[in-house]
C-alpha positions as CSV (number, residue, x, y, z in Angstrom):
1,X,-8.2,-23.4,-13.3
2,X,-4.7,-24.3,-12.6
3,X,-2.8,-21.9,-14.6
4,X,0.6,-21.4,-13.3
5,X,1.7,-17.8,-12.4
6,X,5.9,-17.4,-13.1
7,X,8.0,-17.7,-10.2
8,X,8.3,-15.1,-7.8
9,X,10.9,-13.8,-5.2
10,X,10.4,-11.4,-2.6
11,X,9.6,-7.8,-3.4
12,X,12.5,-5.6,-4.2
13,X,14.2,-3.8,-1.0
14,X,14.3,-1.2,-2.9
15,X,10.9,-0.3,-4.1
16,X,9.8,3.6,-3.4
17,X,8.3,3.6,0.3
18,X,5.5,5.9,0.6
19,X,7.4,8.1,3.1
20,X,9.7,8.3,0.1
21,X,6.4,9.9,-1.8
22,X,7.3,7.2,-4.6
23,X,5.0,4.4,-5.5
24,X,3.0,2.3,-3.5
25,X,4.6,-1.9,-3.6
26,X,1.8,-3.6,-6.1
27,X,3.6,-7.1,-5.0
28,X,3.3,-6.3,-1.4
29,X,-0.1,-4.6,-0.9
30,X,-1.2,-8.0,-3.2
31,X,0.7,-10.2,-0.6
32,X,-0.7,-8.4,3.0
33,X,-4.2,-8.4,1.1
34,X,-4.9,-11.7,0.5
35,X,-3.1,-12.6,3.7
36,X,-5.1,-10.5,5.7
37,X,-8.6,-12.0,4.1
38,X,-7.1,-15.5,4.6
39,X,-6.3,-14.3,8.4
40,X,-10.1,-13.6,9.4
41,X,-12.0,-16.9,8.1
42,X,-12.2,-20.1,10.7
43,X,-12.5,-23.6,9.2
44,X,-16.2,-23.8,10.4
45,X,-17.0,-20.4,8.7
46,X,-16.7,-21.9,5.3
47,X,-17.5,-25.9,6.1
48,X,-14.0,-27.3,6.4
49,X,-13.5,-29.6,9.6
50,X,-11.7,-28.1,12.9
51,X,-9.9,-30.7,14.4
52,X,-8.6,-28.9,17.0
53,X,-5.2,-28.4,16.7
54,X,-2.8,-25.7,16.9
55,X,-3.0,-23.1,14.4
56,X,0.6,-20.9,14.0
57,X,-1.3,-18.5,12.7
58,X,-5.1,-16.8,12.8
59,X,-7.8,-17.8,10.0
60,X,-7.3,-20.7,7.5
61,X,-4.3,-22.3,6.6
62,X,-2.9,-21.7,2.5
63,X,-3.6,-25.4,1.6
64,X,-7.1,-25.1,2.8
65,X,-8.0,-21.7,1.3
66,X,-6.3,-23.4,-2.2
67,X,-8.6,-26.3,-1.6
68,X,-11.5,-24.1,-1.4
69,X,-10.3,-22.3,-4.6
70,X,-9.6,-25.3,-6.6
71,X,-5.4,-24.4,-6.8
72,X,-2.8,-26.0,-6.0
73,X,-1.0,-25.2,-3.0
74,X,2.3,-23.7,-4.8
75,X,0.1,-22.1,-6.8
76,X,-1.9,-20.0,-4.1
77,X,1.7,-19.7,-2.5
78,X,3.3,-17.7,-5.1
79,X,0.0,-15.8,-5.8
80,X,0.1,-15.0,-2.1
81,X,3.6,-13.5,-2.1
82,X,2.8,-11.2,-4.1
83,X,2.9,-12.4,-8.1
84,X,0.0,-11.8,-10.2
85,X,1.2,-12.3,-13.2
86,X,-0.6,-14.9,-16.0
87,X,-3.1,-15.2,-12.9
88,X,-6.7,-15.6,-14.6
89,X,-9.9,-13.9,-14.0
90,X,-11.4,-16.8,-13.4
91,X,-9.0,-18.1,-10.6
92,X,-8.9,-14.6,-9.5
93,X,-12.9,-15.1,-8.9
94,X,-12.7,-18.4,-7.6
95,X,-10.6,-17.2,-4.7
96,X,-12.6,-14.3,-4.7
97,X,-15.4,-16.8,-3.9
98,X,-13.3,-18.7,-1.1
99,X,-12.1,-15.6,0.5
100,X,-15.8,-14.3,0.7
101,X,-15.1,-10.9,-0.8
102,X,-16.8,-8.4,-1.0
103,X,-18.0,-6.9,-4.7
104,X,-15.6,-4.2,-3.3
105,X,-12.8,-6.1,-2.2
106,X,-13.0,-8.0,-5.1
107,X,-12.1,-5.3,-7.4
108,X,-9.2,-4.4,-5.2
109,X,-7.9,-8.1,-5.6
110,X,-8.7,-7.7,-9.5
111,X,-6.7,-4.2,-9.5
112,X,-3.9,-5.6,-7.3
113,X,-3.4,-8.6,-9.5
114,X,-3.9,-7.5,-12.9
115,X,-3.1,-3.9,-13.0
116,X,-4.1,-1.7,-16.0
117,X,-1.2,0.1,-17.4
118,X,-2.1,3.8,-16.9
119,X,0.3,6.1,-18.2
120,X,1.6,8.4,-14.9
121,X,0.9,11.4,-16.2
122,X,-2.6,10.5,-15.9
123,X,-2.2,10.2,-12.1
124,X,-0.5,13.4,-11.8
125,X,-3.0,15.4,-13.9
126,X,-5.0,18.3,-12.2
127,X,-8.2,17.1,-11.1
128,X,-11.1,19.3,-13.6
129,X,-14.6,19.6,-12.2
130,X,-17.0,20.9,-15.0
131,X,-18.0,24.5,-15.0
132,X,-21.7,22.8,-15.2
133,X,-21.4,20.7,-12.2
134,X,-20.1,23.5,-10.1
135,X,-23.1,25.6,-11.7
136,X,-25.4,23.0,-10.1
137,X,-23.6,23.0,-6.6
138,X,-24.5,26.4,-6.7
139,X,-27.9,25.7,-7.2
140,X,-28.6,23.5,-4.5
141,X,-29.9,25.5,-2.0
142,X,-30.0,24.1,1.9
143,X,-28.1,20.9,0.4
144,X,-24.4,20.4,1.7
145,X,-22.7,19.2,-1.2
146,X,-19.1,18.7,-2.7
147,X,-17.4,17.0,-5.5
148,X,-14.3,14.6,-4.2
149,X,-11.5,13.3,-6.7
150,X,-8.7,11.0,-6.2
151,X,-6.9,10.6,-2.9
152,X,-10.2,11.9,-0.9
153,X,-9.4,15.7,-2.6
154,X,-12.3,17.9,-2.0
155,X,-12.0,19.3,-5.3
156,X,-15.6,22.3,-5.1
157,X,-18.1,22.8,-2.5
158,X,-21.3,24.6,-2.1
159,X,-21.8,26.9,0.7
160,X,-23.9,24.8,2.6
161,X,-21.1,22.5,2.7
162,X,-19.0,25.4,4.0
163,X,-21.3,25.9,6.7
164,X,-21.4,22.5,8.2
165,X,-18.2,21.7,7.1
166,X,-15.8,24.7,7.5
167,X,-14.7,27.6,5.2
168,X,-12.3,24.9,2.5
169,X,-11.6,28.3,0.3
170,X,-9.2,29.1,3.6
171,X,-7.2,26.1,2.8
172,X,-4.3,25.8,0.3
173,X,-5.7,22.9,-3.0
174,X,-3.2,20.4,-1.3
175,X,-5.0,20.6,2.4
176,X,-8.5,19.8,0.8
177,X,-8.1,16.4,1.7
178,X,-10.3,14.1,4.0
179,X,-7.9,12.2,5.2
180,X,-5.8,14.5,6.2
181,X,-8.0,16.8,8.0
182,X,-10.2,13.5,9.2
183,X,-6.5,12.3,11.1
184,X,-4.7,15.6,11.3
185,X,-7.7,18.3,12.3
186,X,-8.9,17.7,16.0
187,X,-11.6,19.7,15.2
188,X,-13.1,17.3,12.8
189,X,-12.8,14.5,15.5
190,X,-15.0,16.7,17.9
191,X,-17.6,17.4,14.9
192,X,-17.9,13.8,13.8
193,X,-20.0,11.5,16.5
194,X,-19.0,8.5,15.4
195,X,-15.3,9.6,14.2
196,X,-13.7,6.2,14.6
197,X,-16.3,5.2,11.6
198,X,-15.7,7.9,9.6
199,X,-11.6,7.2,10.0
200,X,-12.0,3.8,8.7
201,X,-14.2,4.6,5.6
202,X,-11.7,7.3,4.6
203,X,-9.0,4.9,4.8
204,X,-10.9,1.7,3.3
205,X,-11.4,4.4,0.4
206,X,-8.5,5.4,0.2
207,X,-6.9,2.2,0.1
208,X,-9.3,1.2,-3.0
209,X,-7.3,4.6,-4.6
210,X,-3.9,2.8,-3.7
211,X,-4.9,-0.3,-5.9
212,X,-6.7,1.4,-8.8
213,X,-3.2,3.5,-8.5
214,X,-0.1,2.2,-7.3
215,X,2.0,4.9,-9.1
216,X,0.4,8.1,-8.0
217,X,3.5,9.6,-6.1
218,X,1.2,11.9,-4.3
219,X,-0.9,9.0,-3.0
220,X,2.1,7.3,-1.9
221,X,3.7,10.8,-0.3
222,X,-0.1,11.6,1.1
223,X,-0.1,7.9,2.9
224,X,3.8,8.4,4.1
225,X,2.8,11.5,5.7
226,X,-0.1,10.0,7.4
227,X,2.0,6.8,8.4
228,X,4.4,9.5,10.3
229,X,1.9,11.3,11.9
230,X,-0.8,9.0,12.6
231,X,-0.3,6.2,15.1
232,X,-4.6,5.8,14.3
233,X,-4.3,5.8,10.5
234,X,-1.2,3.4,10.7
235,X,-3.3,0.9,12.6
236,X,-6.7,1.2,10.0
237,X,-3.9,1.1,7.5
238,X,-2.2,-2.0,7.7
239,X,-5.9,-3.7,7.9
240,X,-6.3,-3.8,4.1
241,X,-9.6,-2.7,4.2
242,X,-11.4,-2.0,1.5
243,X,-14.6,0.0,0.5
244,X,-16.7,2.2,-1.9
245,X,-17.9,5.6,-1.3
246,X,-21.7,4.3,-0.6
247,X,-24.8,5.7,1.1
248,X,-25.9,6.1,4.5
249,X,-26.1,9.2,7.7
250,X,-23.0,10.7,9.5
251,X,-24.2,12.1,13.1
252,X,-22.0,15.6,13.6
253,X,-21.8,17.8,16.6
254,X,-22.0,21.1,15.0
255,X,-20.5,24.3,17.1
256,X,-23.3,26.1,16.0
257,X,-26.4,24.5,15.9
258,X,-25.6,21.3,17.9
259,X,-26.3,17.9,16.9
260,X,-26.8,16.9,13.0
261,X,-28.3,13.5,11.8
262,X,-27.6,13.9,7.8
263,X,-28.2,11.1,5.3
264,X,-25.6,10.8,2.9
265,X,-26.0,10.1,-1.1
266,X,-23.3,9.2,-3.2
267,X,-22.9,9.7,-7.2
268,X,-20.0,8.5,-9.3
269,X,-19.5,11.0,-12.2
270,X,-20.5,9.0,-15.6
271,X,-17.6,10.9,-17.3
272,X,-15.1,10.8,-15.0
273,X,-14.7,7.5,-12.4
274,X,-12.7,9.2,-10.5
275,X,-14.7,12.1,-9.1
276,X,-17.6,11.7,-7.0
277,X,-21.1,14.3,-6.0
278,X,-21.6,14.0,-2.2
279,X,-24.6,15.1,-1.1
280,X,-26.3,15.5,2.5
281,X,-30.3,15.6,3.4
282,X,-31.8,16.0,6.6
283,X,-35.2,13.9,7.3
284,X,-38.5,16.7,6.2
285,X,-39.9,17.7,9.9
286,X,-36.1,16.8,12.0
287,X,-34.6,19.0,14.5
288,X,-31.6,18.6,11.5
289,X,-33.7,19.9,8.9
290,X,-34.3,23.2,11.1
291,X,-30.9,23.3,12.2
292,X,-29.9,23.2,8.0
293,X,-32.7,26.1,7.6
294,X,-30.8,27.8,10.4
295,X,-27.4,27.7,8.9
296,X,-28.9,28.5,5.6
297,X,-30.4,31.5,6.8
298,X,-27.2,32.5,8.2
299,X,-25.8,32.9,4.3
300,X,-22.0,33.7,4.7
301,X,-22.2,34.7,8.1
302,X,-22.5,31.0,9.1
303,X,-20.1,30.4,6.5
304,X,-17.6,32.6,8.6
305,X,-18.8,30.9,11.4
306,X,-18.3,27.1,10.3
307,X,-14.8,28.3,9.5
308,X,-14.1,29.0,12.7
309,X,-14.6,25.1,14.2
310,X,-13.3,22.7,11.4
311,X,-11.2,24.9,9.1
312,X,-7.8,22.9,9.8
């Protein structure tokens, strides 16, 4: 398991910064990812003796996370700054395995490591929802829902989504975007209860985006103009966190009706990875569900009403 990766140097100086909108340093986000996982495991955590002395830095030492992986130490080293190259999948799952990744951060490491070769104009391609899927949107009566691409674009909505959300159609295509109205939109951090949770799931996912897609210049340009204007996302940022768009319930404050437990569902689209159906629920019987039947009875006067709290 051994194999030896070719020789690596630092990363370029002068590889495109985001702030630059160019792409995203593969080598470096590689590096500061497997530092980072390195930097929260202790010795006891995964059975190695703690003798007590000084540790320079936090987490395990390189020689001991390669002696968990079965590496060499120079090998781990030069993986670790940043070169992927000839790297296996099987020592990328045996490190995998010491790190204690998640399935998630695992494909991250996998995507960092071992890129696939996409050509750019994929990444810079509109973003198509099918005239179908938008039909059923429609369809979905009392059911906030929306269809979300690459970069956390919120590509079509339904209007329940409107009315717990805000009125998107009042946006130009390129302000559609969680993350920037989740750091850049005060309203949004009045109408999420838990906002600091729903800042670091947007990032996490959008840091998933940055390894399946290194090149995207508007990814890069979109995480620049965060970087500037966010000390918040900076900080969730430079975590390397990593996670999938999943399942669960996001407690709102809504201006309208008050306060909104909503469980979430999640659907990748089967033809295209890249897009995903949201959906929200309130429990049968809830003080949510009748505050839903309210804003659904409202048609597009709540509609004009939701736009008025978090529009951007």
């Amino acid at each position: 398991m051994d194999e030896q990766p070719e020789p690596a140097g630092a990363p370029s100086p002068g590889a495109p910064s985001p702030e630059a909108g160019g792409s995203l340093d593969r080598r470096a986000e590689l590096s500061e990812f497997l530092r980072t996982r390195r930097a929260r495991l202790k010795p006891e955590d995964v059975g190695l003796p703690d003798f007590g002395r000084h540790r320079r830095v936090p987490g395990l030492r390189r020689e001991e996370l390669a002696q968990l992986a079965g590496v060499s130490v120079a090998y781990y080293t030069r993986l670790e700054q940043g070169n992927g190259r000839n790297v296996s999948a099987e020592v990328l799952d045996s490190i995998a395995r010491a790190l204690r990744l998640t399935h998630a951060e695992h494909d991250h490491l996998t995507h960092l490591a071992k890129p696939k070769q996409h050509k750019k104009k994929q990444t810079a391609r509109t973003q198509q929802v099918r005239g179908a899927l938008r039909q059923l949107l429609d369809t979905m009566d009392g059911i906030p829902a929306y269809v979300v691409g690459r970069r956390s674009d919120i590509l079509v909505w339904n209007r329940m989504a409107a009315a717990v959300f805000g009125d998107w159609s009042q946006l130009p295509p390129q302000e559609r975007n969680w993350a920037r109205m989740t750091f850049l939109t005060p309203e949004y951090r009045e109408l999420f209860v838990e906002w600091e949770q729903k800042a670091s799931d947007i990032v996490s996912h959008l840091r998933m985006d940055a390894g399946c897609h290194p090149d995207d210049p508007q990814l890069s340009a979109l995480v620049g103009e965060l970087s500037v204007k966010s000390e918040e996302f900076r900080r969730l940022w430079a975590t390397h966190d990593v996670k999938e768009k999943s399942y669960g319930v996001k407690r709102m404050h809504h201006p309208l009706v008050g306060d909104l437990d909503l469980s979430f569902e999640t659907f990748r689209l089967i033809d295209d990875g890249e897009q995903t159906l949201i959906t929200y629920h309130a429990e049968p019987g809830s003080p949510s569900a009748d505050a839903l039947r309210l804003l659904a009875s409202w048609g597009t006067d709540a509609t004009r009403a939701g736009s008025k709290a978090p529009s951007a």
